[in-house]
N, C-alpha and C positions, 0 to 999 in steps of 0.2 A: 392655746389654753382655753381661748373663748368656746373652741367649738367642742372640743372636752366635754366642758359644762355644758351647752346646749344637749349633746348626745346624751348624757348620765342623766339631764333632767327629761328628754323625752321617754329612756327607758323606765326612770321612777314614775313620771306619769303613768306610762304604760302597764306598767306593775303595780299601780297602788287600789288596794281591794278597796270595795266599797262592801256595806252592811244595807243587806235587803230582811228587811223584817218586815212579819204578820204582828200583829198587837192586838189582842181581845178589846173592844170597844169597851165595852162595860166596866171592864177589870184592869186594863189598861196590862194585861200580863203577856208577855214576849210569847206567844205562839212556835216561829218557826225563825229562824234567823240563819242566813243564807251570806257568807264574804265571798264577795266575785271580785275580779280584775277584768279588764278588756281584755287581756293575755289569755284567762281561762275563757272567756266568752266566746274570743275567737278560736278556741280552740275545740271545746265543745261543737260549734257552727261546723267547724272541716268535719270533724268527726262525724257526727251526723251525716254529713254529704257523702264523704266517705261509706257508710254503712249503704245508703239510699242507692248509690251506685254499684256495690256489691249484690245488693237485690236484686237492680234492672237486669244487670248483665247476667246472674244466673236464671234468672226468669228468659231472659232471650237466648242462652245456650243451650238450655234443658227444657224447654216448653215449647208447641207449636209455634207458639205465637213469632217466634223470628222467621216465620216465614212472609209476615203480613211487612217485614221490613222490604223497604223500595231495593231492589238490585238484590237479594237475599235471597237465595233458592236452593234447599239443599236438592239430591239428584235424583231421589225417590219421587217427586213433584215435577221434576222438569222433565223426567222421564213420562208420568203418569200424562201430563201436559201431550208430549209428543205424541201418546199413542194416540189419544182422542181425539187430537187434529188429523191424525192420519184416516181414524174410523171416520170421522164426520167427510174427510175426503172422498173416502170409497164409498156412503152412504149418499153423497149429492150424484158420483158418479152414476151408482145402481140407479138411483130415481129418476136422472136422465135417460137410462136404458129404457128402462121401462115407459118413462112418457114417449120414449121416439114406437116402444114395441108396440107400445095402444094407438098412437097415431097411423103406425102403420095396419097396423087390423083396422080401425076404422074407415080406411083411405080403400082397403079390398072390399069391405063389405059394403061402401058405399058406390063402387063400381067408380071410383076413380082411377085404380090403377088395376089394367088387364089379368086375371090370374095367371093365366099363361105367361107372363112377361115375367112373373115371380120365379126367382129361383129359394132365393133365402132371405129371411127376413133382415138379416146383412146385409143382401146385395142392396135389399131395396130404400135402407136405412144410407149408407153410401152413395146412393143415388139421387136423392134430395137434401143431401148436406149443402149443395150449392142452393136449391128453393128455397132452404129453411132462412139463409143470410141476403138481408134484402141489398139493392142496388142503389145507389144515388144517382142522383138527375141527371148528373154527369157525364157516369157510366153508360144509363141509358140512351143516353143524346151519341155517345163515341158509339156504341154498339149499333145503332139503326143508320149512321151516316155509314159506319164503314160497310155495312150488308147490303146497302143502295149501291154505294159505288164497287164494289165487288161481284154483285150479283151477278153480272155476264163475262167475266174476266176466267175464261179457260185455263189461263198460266197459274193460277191462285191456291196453292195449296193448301185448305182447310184443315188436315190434319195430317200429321208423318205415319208414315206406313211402321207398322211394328211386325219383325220382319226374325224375330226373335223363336228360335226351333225351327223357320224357313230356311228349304233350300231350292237356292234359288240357280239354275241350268246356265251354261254360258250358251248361247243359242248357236253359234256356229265358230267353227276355228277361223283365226283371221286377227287381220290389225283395223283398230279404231281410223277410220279416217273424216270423219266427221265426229262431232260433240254435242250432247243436249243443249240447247239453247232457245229458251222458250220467248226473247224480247223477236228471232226472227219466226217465229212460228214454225222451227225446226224443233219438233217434240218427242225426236227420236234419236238413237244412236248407228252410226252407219260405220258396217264393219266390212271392207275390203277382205275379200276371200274367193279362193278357186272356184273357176264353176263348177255345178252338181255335186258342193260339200254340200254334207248333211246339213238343215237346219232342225232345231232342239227345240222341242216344248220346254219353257222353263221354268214349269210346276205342272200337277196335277190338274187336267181340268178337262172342258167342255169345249171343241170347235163350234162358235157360234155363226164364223163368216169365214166362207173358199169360196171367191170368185174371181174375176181379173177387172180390171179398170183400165184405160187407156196413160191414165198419168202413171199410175202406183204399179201396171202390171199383174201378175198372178199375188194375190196378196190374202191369207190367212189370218186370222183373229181366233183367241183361246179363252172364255171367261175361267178365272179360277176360284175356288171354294173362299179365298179368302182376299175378297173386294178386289183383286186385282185380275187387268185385262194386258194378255201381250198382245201385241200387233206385228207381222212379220211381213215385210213389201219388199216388193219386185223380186218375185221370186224364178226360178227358170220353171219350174212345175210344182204341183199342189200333190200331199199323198194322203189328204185326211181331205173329205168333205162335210160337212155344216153336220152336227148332232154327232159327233162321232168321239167317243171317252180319250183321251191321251194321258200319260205318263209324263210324269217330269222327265227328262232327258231324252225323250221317244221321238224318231222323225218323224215330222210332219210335212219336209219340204223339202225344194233343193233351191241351193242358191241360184241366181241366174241374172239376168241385166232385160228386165223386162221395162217396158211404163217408158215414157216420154220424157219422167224426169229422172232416169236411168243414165249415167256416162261411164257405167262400166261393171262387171259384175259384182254385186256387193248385194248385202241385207242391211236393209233401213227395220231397226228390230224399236220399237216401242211399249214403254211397260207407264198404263195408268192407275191409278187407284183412285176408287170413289169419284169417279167421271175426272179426274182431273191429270193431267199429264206429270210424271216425274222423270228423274234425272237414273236411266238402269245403271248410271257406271257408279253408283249411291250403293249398289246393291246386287251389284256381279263385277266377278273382276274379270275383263275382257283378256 
């Protein structure tokens, strides 16, 4: 019952109007007179809010401005967005073309890089990408210890033969009876075959050496056009002498059991690139 009346008397409070009057000073006559409640007051207040927030939200569904909202981006703008990131991409890329295209004109016309060495301004742009990226102390300390202690090491292959559009001759019929093996200073392959089979140039090239030696025998040597040298020992006779053109697969010899370190007929066949020994069975299949 109590709380009855408490409740009926806070809605009567709640409800009860109050009189807002204006009053002429002078004449003391009622001007404007205005009955409010808290009820109307507050309700006036939503309302208002109400209107103020119908505003915002049409001003931000119908006008630029929701795009200035955080996370807000309709698709016409994030597209526009993408493309310019993309141009301003190919525009850093073009300006680096160009600054490498001027450096390189510069680098010719200062007589740093030989004309004759130029083929395209490509190649020569490719060519100093390694210049262009500097080295660390590091680097340089590993690189000068390893070309000290490398310098006179025969077995040491600086770079793999690309061997790629080569063809490369099997030099003579027969079975492998020895293996490359460069820790014995055996830098050849030794291939067991009948005497006076054919031995095979195996590429294109130049006789640079036909002579005999007491160890190695009648022994043969071919530079060829691309950095590689074969070496052909103990042969039973020689059919090309020093300056003489061969053919890949062209006799140049016959097998035989020459040389002191000869124990039976065989070709000790050796292929180097760039002064250094490699491994032929890398690169013919015996």
């Amino acid at each position: 019952m109590m709380a009855r009346k408490r409740s009926k008397a806070f809605w009567n409070n709640f409800k009860f109007k109050y009189k807002l009057t204006i009053i002429n000073e002078n004449t003391l006559e009622e001007i404007v007179g205005l009955r409010v409640s808290k009820l109307n007051g507050l309700s006036v207040l939503l309302s208002v809010l109400a209107v103020l927030f119908l505003i915002a939200a049409c001003i931000i569904a119908f006008t630029p401005l929701r795009n200035y909202l955080p996370g807000y981006m309709n698709s016409e703008v994030r597209s526009q967005i993408v493309d310019n990131a993309l141009r301003v991409d190919s525009l850093q890329e073009l300006l680096d073309r160009q600054n490498l295209y001027i450096m390189n004109i510069q680098d010719i016309f200062s007589g740093k890089v030989p004309i004759d060495s130029v083929q395209t301004l490509d190649s020569l742009t490719a060519a100093r990408e390694d210049t262009l990226m500097e080295r660390t102390r590091r680097e340089e300390e590993f690189r000068r210890q390893y070309e000290e202690n490398e310098k006179y090491n025969l077995t040491t292959i600086v770079s793999q033969p690309d061997v790629n559009g080569l063809i490369l001759y099997r030099p003579t019929r027969g079975m492998v009876s020895d293996h490359f093996n460069a820790d014995k200073k055996h830098f050849g392959t030794d291939i067991a075959a009948n005497p006076n089979e054919s031995v095979l140039a195996t590429m294109d090239g130049t006789v640079f050496l036909s002579t005999y030696t007491a160890e190695t025998g009648y022994l043969i040597g071919v530079q060829h056009n691309q950095d590689f040298v074969s070496i052909y020992k103990h042969c039973g006779s020689l059919l090309k002498k020093e300056g003489d053109r061969v053919k890949g697969g062209e006799a140049i010899a016959l097998v035989g059991n020459s040389g002191t370190l000869s124990t039976g007929p065989h070709l000790h066949f050796e292929l180097w690139y760039k002064g250094h020994p490699v491994n032929p069975e890398k690169y013919i299949v015996f």
